[in-house]
C-alpha positions as CSV (number, residue, x, y, z in Angstrom):
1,X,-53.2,17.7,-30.6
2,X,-51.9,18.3,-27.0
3,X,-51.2,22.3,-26.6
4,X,-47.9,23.5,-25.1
5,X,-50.1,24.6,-22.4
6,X,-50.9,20.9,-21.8
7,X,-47.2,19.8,-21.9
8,X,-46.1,22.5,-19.6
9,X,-48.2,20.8,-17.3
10,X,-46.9,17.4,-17.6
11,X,-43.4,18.4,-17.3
12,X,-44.5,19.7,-14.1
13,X,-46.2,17.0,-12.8
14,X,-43.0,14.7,-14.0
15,X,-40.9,16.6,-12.2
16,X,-42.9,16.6,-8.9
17,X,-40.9,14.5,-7.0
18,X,-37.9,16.1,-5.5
19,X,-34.5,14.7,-5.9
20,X,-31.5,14.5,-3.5
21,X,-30.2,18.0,-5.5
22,X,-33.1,20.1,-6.3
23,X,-30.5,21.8,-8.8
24,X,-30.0,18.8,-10.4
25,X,-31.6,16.2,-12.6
26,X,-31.3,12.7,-11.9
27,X,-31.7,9.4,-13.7
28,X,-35.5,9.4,-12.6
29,X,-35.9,13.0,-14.0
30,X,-34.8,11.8,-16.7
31,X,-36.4,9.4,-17.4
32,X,-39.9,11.4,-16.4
33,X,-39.3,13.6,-18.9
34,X,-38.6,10.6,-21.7
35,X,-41.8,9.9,-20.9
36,X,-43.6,12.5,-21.2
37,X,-42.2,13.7,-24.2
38,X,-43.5,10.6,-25.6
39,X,-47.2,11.5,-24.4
40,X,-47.5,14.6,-25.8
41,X,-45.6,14.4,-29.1
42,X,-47.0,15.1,-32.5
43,X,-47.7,12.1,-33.7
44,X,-46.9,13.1,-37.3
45,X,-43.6,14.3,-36.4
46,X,-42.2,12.5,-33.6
47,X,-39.3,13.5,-31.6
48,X,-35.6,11.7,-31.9
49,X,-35.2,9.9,-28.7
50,X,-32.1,9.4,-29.0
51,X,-30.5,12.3,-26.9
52,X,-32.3,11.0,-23.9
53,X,-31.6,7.4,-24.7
54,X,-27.5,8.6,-24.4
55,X,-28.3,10.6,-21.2
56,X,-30.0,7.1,-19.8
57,X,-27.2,5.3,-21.3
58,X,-24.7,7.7,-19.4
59,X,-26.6,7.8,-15.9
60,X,-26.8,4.1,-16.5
61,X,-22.3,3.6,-16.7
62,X,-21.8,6.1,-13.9
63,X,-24.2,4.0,-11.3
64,X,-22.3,1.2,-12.2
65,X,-18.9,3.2,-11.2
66,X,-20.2,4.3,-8.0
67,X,-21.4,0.9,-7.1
68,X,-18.0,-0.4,-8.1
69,X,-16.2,2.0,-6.1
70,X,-18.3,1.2,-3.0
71,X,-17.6,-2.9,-3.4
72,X,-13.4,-1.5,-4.0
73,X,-14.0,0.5,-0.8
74,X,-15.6,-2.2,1.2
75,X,-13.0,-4.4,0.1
76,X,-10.1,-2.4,1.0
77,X,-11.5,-2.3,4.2
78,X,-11.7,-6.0,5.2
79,X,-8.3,-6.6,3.9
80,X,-6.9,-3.6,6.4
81,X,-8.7,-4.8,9.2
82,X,-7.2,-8.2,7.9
83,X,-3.4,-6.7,7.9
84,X,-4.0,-5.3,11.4
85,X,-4.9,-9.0,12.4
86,X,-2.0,-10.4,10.8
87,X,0.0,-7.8,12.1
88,X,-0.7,-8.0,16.0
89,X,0.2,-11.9,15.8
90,X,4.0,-10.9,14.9
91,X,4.4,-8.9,18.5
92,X,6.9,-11.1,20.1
93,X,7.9,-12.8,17.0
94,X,11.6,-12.1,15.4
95,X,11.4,-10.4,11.9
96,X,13.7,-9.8,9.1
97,X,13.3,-6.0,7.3
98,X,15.2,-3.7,4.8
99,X,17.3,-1.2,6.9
100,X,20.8,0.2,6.7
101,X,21.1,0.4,10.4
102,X,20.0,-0.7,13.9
103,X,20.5,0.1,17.3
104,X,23.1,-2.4,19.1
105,X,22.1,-2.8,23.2
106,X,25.1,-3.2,25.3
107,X,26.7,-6.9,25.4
108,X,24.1,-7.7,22.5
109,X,24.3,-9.0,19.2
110,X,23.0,-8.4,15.5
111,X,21.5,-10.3,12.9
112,X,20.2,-10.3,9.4
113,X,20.7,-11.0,5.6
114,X,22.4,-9.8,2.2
115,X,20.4,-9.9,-0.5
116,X,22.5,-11.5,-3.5
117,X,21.6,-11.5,-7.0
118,X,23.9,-13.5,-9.1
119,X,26.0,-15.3,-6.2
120,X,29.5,-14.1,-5.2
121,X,31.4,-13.5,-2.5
122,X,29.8,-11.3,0.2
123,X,31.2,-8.9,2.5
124,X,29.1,-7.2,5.3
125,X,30.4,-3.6,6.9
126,X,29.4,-2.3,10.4
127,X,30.5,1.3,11.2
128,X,30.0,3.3,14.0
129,X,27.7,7.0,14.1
130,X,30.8,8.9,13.3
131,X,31.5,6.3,9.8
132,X,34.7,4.4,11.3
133,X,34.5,0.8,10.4
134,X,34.1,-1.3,13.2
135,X,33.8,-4.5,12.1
136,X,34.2,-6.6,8.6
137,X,32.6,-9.8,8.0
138,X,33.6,-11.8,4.8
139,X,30.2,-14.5,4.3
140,X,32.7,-16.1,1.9
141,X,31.0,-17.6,-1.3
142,X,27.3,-17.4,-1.3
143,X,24.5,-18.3,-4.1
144,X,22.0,-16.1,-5.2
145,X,19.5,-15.1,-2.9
146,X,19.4,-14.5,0.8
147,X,23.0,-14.9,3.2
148,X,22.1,-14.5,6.3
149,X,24.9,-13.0,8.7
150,X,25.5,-12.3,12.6
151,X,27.6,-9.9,14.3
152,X,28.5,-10.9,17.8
153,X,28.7,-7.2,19.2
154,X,32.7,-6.8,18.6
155,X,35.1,-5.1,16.8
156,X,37.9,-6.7,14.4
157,X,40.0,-6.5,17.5
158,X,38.0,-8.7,19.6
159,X,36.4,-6.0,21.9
160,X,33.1,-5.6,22.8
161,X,31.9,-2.7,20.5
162,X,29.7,-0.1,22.6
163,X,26.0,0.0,23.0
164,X,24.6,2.3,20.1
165,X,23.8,3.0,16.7
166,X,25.5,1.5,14.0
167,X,25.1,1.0,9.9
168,X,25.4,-2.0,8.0
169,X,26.3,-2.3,4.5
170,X,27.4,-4.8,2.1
171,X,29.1,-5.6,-0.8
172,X,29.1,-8.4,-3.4
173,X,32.6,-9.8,-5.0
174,X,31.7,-11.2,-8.2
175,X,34.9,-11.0,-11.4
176,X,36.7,-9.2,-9.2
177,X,34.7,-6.2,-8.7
178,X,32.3,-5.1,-5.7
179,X,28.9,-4.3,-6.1
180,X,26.9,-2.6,-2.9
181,X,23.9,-4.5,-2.3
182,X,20.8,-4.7,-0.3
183,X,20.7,-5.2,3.4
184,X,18.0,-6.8,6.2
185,X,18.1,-6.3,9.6
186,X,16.1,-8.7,12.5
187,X,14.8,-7.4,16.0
188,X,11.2,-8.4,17.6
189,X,8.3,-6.9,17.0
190,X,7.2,-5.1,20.4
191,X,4.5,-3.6,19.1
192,X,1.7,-2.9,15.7
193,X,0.4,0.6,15.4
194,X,-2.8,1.2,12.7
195,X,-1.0,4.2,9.9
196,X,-3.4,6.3,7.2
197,X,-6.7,4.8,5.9
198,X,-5.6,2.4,3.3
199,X,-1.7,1.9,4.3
200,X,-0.3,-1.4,5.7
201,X,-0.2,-1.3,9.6
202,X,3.2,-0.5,11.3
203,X,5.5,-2.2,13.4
204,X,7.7,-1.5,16.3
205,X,11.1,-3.7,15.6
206,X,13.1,-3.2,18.7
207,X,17.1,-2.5,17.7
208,X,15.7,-1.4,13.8
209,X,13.0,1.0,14.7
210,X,9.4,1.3,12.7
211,X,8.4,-0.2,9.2
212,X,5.5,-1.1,7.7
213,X,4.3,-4.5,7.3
214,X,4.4,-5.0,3.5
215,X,8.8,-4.6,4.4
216,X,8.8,-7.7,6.3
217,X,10.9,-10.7,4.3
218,X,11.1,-12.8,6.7
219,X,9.7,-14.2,10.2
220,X,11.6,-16.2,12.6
């Protein structure tokens, strides 16, 4: 029979080779030391395997983790570069985006949508920075869905409104009660900017201001 003198040895010689942590063991260690157990075990009283088999077993699932997570990784990196692609082909191009606001230029117009759920009749509201109502557009009867709207830059009274910030809400008429609803703004894309590792890229909407490109509902 092999003395513990013997096996000491072994176990030495099995773990020669250094691994990436020497204050670690790895799979190979591991599986080293498997195998020299088996050598120089009493053959009349064998040792249960099975601890090492589960360590194998467990070495063996977390591999397969970290290689996943490396193919998810390499993945998410294509599609960004992918988004930042798509992205730079909308400078220029008109785009339609959830905001409550936008930036009117002086003599110049504003455009977008109300998004309507069950149909009704839709009414859009433009105030000014200091919350006076400006201007009230009734869309009439629309179906569910999107209504597009367009303000022409002037107030209920006919007057061109000035140049600067104003919000937009609406509201949706349906059995006789309102019901504030989603609104989307247009403006061009004048520029694309790259955000955080992993986040869709951002774009410059002239009149709106920045969002992200996942926001955009429509292109024009």
């Amino acid at each position: 029979m092999t003395d513990l003198t013997t096996i000491g040895n072994s176990l030495n010689a099995a773990l020669a080779t250094p691994t990436a942590n020497n204050n670690m063991l790895g799979q190979d260690d591991f599986l080293k030391l498997m195998i020299t157990q088996f050598q120089n075990q009493d053959p009349t009283q064998p040792q249960d395997p099975t601890a090492f088999v589960t360590q194998m077993s467990q070495f063996s699932a977390v591999a397969g983790i970290q290689q996943m997570q490396a193919s998810f990784s390499a993945l998410a990196q294509q599609l960004s570069g992918a988004q930042v692609l798509q992205a730079a082909t909308l400078v220029g191009r008109e785009v339609m985006v959830p905001a409550g606001g936008a930036t009117l230029a002086a003599g110049g117009t504003l455009g977008g949508g109300v998004a309507v759920k069950d149909g009704g009749t839709v009414v859009v509201k433009i105030t000014d920075a200091s919350g006076q109502l400006v201007r009230t557009l009734n869309l009439g009867a629309q179906p569910a869905g999107l209504a597009a709207f367009a303000w022409d830059g002037k107030d209920d009274r006919g007057a061109a409104a000035p140049a600067g910030a104003y919000k937009v809400s609406a509201e949706v008429w349906n059995g006789g009660k309102p019901q504030a609803t989603d609104t989307l703004l247009a403006g061009k894309v004048s520029g694309v900017s790259v955000g955080a590792p992993g986040s869709a890229p951002v774009l410059q909407v002239d009149g709106v201001g920045t969002t992200t490109l996942d926001k955009v509902q429509q292109i024009m």
